[in-house]
C-alpha positions as CSV (number, residue, x, y, z in Angstrom):
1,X,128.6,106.1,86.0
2,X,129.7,102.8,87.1
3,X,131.4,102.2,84.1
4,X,133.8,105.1,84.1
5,X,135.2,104.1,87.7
6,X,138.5,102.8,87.8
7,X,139.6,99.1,88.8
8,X,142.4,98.5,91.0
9,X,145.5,96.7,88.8
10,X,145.3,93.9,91.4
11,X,142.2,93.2,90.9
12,X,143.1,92.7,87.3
13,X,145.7,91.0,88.1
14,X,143.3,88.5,90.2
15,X,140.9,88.3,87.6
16,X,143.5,87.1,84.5
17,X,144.8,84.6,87.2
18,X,141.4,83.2,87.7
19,X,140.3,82.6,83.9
20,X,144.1,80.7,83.4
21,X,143.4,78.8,85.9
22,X,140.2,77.7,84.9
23,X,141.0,77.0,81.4
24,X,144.1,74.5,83.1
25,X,141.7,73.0,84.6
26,X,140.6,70.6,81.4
27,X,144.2,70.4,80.2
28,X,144.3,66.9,81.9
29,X,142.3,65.7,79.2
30,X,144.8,66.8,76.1
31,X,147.7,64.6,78.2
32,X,148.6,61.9,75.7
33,X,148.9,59.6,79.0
34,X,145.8,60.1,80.1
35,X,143.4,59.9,76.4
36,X,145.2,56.6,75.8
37,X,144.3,55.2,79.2
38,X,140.6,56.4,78.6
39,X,140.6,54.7,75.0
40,X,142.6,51.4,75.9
41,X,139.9,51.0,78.8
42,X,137.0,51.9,76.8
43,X,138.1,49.4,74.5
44,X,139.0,47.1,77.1
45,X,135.0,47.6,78.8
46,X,133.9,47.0,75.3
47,X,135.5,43.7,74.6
48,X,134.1,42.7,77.5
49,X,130.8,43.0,77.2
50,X,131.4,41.6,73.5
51,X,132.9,38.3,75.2
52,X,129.7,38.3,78.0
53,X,127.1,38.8,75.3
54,X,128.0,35.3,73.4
55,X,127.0,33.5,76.5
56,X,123.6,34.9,76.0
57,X,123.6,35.1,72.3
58,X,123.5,30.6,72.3
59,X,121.0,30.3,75.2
């Protein structure tokens, strides 16, 4: 019988508040800003290792 009871509008209120704010919680990553930071330094820690690996590529 559980699923003829009724729920309090608050409480659906509460719960459509929670899964938006969830789901705003990974909008950092579609920030322009933010992905081109990631994939400059990605790039940047790539190079690096590039530049590090010669030394030991003509021992």
């Amino acid at each position: 019988m559980r699923f003829f009871r009724k729920t309090s509008p608050r409480r659906n209120q509460v719960r459509k508040g929670k899964a938006a704010g969830e789901s705003g919680q990974m909008g950092w990553l579609a920030d322009t800003d933010r992905l081109s930071s990631v994939v400059l330094g990605l790039v940047f820690i790539i190079l690096c290792i590039c530049v590090l690996s010669f030394e030991l590529i003509r021992q």
